[in-house]
C-alpha positions in Angstrom: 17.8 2.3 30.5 15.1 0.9 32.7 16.2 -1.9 34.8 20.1 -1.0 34.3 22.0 0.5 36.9 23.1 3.7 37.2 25.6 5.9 38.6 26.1 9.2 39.5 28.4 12.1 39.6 27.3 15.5 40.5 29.8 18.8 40.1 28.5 21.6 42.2 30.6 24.5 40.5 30.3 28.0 41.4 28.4 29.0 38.5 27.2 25.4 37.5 25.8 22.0 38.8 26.9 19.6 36.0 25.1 15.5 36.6 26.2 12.4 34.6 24.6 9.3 34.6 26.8 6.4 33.2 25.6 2.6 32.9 27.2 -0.5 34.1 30.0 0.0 31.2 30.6 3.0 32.0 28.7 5.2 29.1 27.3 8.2 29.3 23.4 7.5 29.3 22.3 10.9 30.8 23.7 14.2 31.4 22.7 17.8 32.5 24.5 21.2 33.1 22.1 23.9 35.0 23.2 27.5 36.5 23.8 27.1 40.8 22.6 30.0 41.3 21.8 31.0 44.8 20.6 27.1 45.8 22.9 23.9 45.9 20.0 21.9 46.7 17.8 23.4 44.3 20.4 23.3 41.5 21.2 19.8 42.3 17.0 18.8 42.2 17.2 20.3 39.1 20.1 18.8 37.0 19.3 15.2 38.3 15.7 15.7 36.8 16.6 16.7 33.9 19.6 14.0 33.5 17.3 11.3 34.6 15.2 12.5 32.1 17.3 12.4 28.9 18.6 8.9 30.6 14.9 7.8 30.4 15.5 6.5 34.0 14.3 7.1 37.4 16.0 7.7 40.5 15.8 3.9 42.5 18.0 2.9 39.3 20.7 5.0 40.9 23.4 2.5 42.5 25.8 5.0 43.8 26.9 8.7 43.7 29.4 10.6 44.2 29.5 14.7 44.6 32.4 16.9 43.9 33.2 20.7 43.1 32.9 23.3 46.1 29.3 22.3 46.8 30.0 18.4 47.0 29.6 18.2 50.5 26.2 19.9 50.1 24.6 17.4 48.0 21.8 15.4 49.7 21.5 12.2 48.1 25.3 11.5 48.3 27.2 8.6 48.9 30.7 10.3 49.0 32.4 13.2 48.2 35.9 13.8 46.0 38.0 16.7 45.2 37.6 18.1 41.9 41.2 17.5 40.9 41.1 13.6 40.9 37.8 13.9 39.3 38.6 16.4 36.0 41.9 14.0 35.6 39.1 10.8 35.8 36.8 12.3 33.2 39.3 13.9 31.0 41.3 10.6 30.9 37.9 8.5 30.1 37.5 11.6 26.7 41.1 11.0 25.5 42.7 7.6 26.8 46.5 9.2 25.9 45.4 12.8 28.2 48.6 13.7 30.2 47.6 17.5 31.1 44.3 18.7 32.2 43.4 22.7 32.0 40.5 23.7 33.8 39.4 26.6 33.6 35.8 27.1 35.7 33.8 29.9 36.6 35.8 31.1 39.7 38.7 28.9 39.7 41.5 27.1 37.3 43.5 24.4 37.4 46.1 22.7 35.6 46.8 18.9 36.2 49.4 16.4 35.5 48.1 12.9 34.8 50.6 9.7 35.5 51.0 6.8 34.0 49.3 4.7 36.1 46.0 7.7 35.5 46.6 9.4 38.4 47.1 12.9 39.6 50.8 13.0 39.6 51.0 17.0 40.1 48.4 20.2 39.8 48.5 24.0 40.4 45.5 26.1 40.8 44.0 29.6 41.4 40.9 29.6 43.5 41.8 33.2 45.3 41.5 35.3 42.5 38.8 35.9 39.9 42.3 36.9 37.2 42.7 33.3 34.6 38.5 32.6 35.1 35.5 32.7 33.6 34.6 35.3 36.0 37.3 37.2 34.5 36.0 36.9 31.5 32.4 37.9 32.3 33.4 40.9 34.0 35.5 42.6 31.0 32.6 41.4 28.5 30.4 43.7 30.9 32.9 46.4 30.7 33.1 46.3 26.8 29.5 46.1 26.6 29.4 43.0 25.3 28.0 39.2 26.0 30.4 36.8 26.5 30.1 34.9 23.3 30.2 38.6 21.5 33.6 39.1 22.9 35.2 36.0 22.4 34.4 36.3 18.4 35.0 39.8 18.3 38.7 39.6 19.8 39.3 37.0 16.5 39.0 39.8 14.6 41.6 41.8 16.3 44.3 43.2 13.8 46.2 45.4 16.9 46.3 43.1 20.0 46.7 44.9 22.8 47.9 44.3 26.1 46.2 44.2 29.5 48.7 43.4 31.7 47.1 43.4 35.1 46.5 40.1 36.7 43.7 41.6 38.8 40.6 41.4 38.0 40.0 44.9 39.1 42.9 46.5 38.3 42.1 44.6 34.8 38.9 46.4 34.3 40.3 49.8 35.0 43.5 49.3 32.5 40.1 48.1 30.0 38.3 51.3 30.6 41.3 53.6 30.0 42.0 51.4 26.2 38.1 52.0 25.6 38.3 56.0 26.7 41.8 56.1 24.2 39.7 55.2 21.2 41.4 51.8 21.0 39.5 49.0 18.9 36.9 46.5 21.0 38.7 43.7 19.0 42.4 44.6 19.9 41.0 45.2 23.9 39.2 42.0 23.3 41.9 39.7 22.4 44.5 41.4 25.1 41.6 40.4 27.4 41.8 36.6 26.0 45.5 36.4 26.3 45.9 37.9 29.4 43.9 34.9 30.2 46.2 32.7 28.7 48.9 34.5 30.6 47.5 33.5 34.2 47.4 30.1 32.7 50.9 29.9 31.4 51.9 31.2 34.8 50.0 27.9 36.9 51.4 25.5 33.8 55.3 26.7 34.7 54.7 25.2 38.1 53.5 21.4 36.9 54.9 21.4 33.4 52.8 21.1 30.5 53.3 17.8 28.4 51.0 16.7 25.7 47.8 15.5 25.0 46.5 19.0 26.7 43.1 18.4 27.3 41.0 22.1 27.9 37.8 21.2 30.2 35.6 24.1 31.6 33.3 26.5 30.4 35.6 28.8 28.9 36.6 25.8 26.7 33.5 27.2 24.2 35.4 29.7 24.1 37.6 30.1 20.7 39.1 32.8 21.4 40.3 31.4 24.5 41.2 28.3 23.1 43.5 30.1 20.6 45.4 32.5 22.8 46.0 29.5 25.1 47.5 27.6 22.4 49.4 29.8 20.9 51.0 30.7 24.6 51.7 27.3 25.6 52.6 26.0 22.0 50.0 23.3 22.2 47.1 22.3 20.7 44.2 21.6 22.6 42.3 19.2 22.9 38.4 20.1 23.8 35.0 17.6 24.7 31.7 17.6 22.8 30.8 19.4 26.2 33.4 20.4 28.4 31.6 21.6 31.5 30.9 17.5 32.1 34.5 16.5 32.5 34.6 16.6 36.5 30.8 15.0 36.6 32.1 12.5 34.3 34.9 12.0 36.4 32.8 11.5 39.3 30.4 9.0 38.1 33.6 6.5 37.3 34.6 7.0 40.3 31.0 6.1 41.7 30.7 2.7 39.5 34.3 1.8 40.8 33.3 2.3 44.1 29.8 0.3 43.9 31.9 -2.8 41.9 35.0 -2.7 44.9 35.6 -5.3 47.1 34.7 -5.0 50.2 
C-alpha cells in the first residue's frame, strides 16, 4: 500500500517472532511468523522483511510500532513496549468482536484471559515457570514417541484406549511416557493422554479466571487438532481458532500502535 500508513506490532515469543502490519483502518495488509531462534534482533530483521514484503511496503511507511512478548523490550526499531496479556485480548477481540475468554497456549508459556465489557483484560492466569500445558510440552513427548509434532497430534485421534499421563512435569511426564512405551501400550492411546494432560494444565489455570464463552484458542498449539479436541471436551466448549493463530498478540499490538499514533496528545 505505497503511500498508506502503516503500523506495527511485533511478538518476540520464545520460539517465534510473529509482525503485523495493519493500514489506517486497521486491516491486516502484511504479516509474518519466523523461528527466534538464538537472535531477537535477527529474528525481528527477518519477519519485518518479509511482512513488508507481502505488504508491498517499505519501512519509512511505518508510523508507529509497538513490541510485545518476552523479547519486546529487545526490539530496535520500537516505539513502546506492552505486555502480552493486553495484546492477545486486543487481537483476539479484533478476530471475534463477541471474544470473552482468550487461551494461549505459546511455545513456553500459557495463558488464559478474561475479556470485559468495555474490551479489557478484566482477569488472567498463566504458567510461565513450567514447560507442563506448552508447546514445549508437546515437542518434548513427540521426541520421546519418536514422532514430529504434527505426527503425534493426528496419531492420538486415532486413539481407541486413552491413557493417562498424569504428571504435570514435563520431566516426570516423559518418564511416565517411556514406561507406557516399554509396557507395549499403543502410540495413539500414549498420544492422546499426552494431549489431555495438556488440557488438564489448562483446565487447572481456567478454574482460577473462569471460563465463559466465545473461547477463543490463540497460539501455536492452536494447529493442533488434537489439542483443540481434548481442550474442548475438558472445558465443555467449543473453540474458537484464527486463520493463523500465532498472529493474535502481533495483531493485538499493531491496534494498539495505530491507537497510539491517532491519540491526542
Amino acid at each position: 500500500m505505497p503511500g498508506g500508513l502503516l503500523f506495527a506490532g511485533v511478538d518476540v515469543g520464545s520460539l517465534s517472532t510473529d509482525v503485523v502490519l495493519i493500514d489506517e483502518q486497521g486491516t491486516i495488509a502484511g504479516q509474518a511468523v519466523v523461528a527466534t531462534g538464538a537472535s531477537i534482533a535477527r529474528a525481528y530483521a527477518e519477519a519485518m522483511k518479509s511482512a513488508l514484503a507481502s505488504a508491498c511496503a517499505i519501512a519509512s511507511e511505518i508510523a508507529f510500532t509497538v513490541s510485545t512478548g518476552y523479547g519486546r523490550e529487545r526490539v530496535p526499531a520500537s516505539d513502546l513496549s506492552l505486555t502480552e496479556i493486553g495484546c492477545h485480548a486486543r487481537g483476539a477481540r479484533q478476530l471475534f468482536p463477541d471474544a470473552v475468554t482468550v487461551l494461549d497456549i505459546g511455545g513456553q508459556d500459557s495463558k488464559v484471559i478474561r475479556i470485559g465489557p468495555n474490551g479489557r483484560v478484566s482477569d488472567f492466569a498463566m504458567n510461565d515457570k513450567c514447560a507442563a500445558g506448552t508447546g514445549r510440552f508437546l515437542e518434548v513427548m513427540a521426541r520421546t514417541l519418536e514422532l514430529d509434532l504434527e505426527q503425534m497430534g493426528e496419531r492420538a485421534l486415532q486413539s481407541t484406549r486413552p491413557l493417562s499421563v498424569s504428571s504435570m512435569c514435563t520431566v516426570f511426564a516423559e518418564s511416565e511416557v517411556v514406561s507406557l512405551i516399554a509396557s507395549g501400550a499403543a502410540p495413539a492411546d500414549i498420544a492422546w493422554g499426552i494431549h489431555t494432560a495438556i488440557a488438564d494444565r489448562i483446565a487447572a489455570l481456567a478454574d482460577r479466571v473462569g471460563v465463559v464463552q466465545p473461547v477463543v484458542m490463540t497460539g501455536g498449539v492452536a494447529k493442533n487438532r488434537a489439542a483443540r479436541k481434548a481442550i474442548e471436551e475438558r472445558l465443555r466448549v467449543r473453540l474458537l481458532v484464527p486463520e493463523e493463530p500465532q498472529i493474535a498478540g502481533a495483531l493485538g499490538a499493531a491496534l494498539f500502535a495505530r491507537e497510539k499514533r491517532f491519540a491526542p496528545h
